[in-house]
KOLDO-558837 format. One record per residue (C-alpha): x, y, z; residue in three letters; residue number from 0. Coordinates in Angstrom, 3 decimals, decimal comma, m for minus. Layout:
% residues N
<rec x="X" y="Y" z="Z" aa="ALA" i="NUM"/>
...
END
This chain:
% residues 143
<rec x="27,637" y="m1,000" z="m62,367" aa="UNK" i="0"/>
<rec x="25,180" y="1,981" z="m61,670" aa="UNK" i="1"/>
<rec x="22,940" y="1,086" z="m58,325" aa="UNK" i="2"/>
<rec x="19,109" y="1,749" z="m58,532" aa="UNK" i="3"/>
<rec x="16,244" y="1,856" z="m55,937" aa="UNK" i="4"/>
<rec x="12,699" y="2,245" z="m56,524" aa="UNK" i="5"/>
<rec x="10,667" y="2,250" z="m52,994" aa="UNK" i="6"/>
<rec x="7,115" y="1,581" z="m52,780" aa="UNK" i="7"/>
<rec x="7,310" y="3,519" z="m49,546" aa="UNK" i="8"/>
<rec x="3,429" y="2,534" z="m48,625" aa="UNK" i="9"/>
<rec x="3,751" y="m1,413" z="m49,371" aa="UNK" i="10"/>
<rec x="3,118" y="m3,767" z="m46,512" aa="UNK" i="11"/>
<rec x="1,042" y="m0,709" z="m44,827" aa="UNK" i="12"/>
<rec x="4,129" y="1,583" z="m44,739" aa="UNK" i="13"/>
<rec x="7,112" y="m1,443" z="m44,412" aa="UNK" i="14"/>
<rec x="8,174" y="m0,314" z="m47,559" aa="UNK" i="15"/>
<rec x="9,281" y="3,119" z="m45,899" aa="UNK" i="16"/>
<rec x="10,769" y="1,851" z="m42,684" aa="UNK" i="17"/>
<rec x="13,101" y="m0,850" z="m44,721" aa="UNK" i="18"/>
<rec x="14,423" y="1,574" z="m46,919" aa="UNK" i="19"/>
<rec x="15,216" y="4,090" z="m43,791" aa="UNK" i="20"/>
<rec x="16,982" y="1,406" z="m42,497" aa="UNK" i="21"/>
<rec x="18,586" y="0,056" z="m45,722" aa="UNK" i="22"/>
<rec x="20,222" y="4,164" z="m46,610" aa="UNK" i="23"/>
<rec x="21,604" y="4,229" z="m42,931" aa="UNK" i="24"/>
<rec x="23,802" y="0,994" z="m43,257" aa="UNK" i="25"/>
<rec x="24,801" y="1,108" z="m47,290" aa="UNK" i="26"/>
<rec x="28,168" y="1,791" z="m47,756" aa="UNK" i="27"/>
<rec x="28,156" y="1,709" z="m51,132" aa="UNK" i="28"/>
<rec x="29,138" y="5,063" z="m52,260" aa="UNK" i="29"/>
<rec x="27,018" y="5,848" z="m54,998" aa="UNK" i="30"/>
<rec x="23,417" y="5,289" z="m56,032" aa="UNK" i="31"/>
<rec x="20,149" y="6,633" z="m57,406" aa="UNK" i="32"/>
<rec x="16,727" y="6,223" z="m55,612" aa="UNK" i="33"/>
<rec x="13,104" y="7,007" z="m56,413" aa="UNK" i="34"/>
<rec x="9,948" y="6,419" z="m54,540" aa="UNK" i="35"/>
<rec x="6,765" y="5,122" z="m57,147" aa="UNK" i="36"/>
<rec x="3,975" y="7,689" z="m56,790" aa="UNK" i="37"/>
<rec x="1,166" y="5,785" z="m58,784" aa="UNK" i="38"/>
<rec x="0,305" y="2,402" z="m60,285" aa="UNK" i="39"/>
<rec x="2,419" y="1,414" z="m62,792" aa="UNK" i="40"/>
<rec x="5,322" y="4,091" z="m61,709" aa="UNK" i="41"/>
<rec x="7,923" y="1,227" z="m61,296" aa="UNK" i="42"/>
<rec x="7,673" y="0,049" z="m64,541" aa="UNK" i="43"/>
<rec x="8,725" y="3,571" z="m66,237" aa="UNK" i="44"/>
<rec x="11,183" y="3,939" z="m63,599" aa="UNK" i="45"/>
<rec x="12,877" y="1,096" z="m64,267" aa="UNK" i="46"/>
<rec x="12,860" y="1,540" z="m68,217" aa="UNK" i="47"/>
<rec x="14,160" y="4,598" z="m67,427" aa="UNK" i="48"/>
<rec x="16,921" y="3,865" z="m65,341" aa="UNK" i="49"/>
<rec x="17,648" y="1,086" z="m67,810" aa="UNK" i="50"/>
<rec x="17,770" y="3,696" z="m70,970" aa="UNK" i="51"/>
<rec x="20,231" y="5,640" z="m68,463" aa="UNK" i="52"/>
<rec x="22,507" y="2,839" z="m67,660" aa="UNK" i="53"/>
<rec x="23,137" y="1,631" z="m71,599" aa="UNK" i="54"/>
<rec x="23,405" y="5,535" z="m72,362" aa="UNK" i="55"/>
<rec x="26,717" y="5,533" z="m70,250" aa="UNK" i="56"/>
<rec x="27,228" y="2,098" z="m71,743" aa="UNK" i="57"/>
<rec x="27,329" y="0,583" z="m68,019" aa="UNK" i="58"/>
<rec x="24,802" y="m2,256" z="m66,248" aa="UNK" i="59"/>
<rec x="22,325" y="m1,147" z="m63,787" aa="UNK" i="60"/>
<rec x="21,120" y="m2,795" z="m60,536" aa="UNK" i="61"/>
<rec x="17,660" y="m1,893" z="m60,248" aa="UNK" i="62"/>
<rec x="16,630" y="m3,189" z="m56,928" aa="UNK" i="63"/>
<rec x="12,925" y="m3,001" z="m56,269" aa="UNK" i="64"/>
<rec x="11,621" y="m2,343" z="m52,845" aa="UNK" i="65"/>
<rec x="8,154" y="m3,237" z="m51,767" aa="UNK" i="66"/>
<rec x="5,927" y="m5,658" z="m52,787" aa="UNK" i="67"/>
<rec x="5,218" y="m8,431" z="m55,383" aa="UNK" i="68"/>
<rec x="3,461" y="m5,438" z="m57,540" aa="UNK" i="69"/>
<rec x="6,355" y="m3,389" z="m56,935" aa="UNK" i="70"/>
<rec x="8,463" y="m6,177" z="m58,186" aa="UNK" i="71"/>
<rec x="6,282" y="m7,271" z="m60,794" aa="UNK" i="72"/>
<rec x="6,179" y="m3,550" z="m62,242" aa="UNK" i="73"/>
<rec x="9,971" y="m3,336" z="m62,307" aa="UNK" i="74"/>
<rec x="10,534" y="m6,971" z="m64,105" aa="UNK" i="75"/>
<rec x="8,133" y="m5,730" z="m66,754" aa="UNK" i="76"/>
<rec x="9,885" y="m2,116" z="m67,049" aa="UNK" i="77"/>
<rec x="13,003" y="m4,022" z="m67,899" aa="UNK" i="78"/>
<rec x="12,027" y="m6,224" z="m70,321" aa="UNK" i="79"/>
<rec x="13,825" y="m5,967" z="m74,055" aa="UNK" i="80"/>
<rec x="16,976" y="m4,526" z="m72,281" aa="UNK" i="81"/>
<rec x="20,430" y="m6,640" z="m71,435" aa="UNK" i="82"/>
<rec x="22,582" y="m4,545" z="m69,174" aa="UNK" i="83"/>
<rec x="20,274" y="m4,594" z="m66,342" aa="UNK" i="84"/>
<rec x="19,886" y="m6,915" z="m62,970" aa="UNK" i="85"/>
<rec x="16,828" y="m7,121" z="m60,862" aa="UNK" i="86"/>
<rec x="16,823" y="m6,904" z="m57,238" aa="UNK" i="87"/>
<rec x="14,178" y="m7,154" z="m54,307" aa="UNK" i="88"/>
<rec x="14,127" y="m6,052" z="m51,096" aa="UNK" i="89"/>
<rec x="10,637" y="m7,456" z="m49,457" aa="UNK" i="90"/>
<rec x="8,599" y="m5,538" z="m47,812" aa="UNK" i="91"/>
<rec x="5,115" y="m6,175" z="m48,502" aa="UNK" i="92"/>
<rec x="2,666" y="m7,957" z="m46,624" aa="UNK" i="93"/>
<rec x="2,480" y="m11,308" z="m48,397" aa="UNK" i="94"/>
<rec x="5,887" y="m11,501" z="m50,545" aa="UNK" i="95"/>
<rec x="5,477" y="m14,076" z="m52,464" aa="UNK" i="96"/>
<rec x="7,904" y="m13,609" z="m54,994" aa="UNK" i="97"/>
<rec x="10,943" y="m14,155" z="m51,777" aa="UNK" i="98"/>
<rec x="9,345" y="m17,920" z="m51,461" aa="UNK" i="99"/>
<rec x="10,499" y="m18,386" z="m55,186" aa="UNK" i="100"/>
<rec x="13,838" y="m16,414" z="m55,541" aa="UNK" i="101"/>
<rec x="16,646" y="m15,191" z="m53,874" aa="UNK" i="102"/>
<rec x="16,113" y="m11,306" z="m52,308" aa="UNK" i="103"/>
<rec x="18,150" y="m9,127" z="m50,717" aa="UNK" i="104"/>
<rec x="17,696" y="m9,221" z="m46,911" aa="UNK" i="105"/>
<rec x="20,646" y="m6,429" z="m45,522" aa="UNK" i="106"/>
<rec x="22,280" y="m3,259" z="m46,758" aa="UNK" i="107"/>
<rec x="25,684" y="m5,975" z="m45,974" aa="UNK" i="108"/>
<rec x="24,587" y="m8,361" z="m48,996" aa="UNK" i="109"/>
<rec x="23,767" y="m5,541" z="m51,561" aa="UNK" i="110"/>
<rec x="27,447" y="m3,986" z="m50,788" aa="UNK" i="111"/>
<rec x="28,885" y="m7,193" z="m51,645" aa="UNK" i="112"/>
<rec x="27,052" y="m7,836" z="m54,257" aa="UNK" i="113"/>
<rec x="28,076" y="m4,303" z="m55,813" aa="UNK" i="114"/>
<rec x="31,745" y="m4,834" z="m54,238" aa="UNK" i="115"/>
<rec x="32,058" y="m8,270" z="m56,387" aa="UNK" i="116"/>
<rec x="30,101" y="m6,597" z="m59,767" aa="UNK" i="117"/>
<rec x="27,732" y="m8,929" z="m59,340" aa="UNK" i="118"/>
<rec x="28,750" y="m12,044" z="m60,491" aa="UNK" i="119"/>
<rec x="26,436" y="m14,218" z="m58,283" aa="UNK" i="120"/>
<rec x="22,964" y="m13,706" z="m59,780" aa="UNK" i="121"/>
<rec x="20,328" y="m16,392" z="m60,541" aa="UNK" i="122"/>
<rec x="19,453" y="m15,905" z="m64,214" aa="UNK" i="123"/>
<rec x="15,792" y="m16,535" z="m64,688" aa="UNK" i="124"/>
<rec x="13,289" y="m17,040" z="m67,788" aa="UNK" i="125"/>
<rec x="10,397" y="m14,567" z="m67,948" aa="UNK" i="126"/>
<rec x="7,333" y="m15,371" z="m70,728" aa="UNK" i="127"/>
<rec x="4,965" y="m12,982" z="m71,904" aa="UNK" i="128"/>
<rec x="1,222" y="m13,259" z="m71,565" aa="UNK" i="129"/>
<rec x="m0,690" y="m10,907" z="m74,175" aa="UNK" i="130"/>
<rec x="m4,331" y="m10,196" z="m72,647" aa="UNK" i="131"/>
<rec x="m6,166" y="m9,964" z="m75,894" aa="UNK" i="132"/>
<rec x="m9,231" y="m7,831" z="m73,882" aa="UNK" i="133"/>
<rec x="m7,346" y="m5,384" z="m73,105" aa="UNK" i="134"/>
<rec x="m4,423" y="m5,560" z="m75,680" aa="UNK" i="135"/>
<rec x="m1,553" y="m5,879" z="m73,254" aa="UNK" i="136"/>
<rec x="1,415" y="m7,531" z="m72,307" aa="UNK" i="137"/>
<rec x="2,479" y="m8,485" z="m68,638" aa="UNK" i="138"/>
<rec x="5,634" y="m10,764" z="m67,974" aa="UNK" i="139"/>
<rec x="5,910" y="m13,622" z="m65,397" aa="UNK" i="140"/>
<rec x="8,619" y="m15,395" z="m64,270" aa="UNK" i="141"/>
<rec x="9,086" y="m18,990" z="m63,073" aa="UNK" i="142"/>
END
């Protein structure tokens, strides 16, 4: 299993930044790919392209989002369509939300395990698809 990041490093007024400091100091987990989002929207082609990575070395990827519920909501809709990949989350906004409803990382400790055991404790959960006929898109939520 290939391990992902993608930091909002200015969510929660700069949290973002100062969890993911802390998170790279106490990972032991030997290998993993990070990126910090740069723009609105970034997470979403990060993740589809760590995604279109992963299945090119026919492995699953672990793309842990870090930041907020945008953050997270970008990277659940830049993985959409593709089946070797898990989301994970890492709070660190200022309202999270999306931790009230499902289970997030809290410790570098639980995200070694998690990669230690392949990750075969993981909630599955169903996503729908709202089109927004105004403005001809798609966003995904998940309940």
């Amino acid at each position: 299993m290939k391990l992902y990041f993608i930091i909002n490093e200015f969510a929660g007024s700069g949290k973002g930044k100062k969890v993911w400091q802390q998170l790279r100091k106490e990972l032991t987990t030997p290998s993993f790919n990070f990126t910090f989002t740069r723009y609105e929207g970034h997470a979403s082609k990060l993740a589809e392209h760590f995604c279109e990575k992963a299945l090119a070395s026919n492995q699953t990827a672990l793309i842990i989002a870090i930041g907020g519920d945008g953050t997270i909501h970008e990277v659940v809709n830049g993985v959409i369509g593709y089946s070797n990949v898990l989301v994970g989350a890492v709070c660190a906004g200022s309202g999270n939300d999306f931790s009230r409803g499902y289970a997030s990382f809290q410790t570098a400790r639980q995200i070694d395990d998690f990669m230690m055991h392949s990750g075969r404790a993981f909630q599955e959960k169903d996503c729908g698809i709202v089109k927004l006929n105004k403005e001809n898109l798609k966003k995904v939520f998940c309940e």
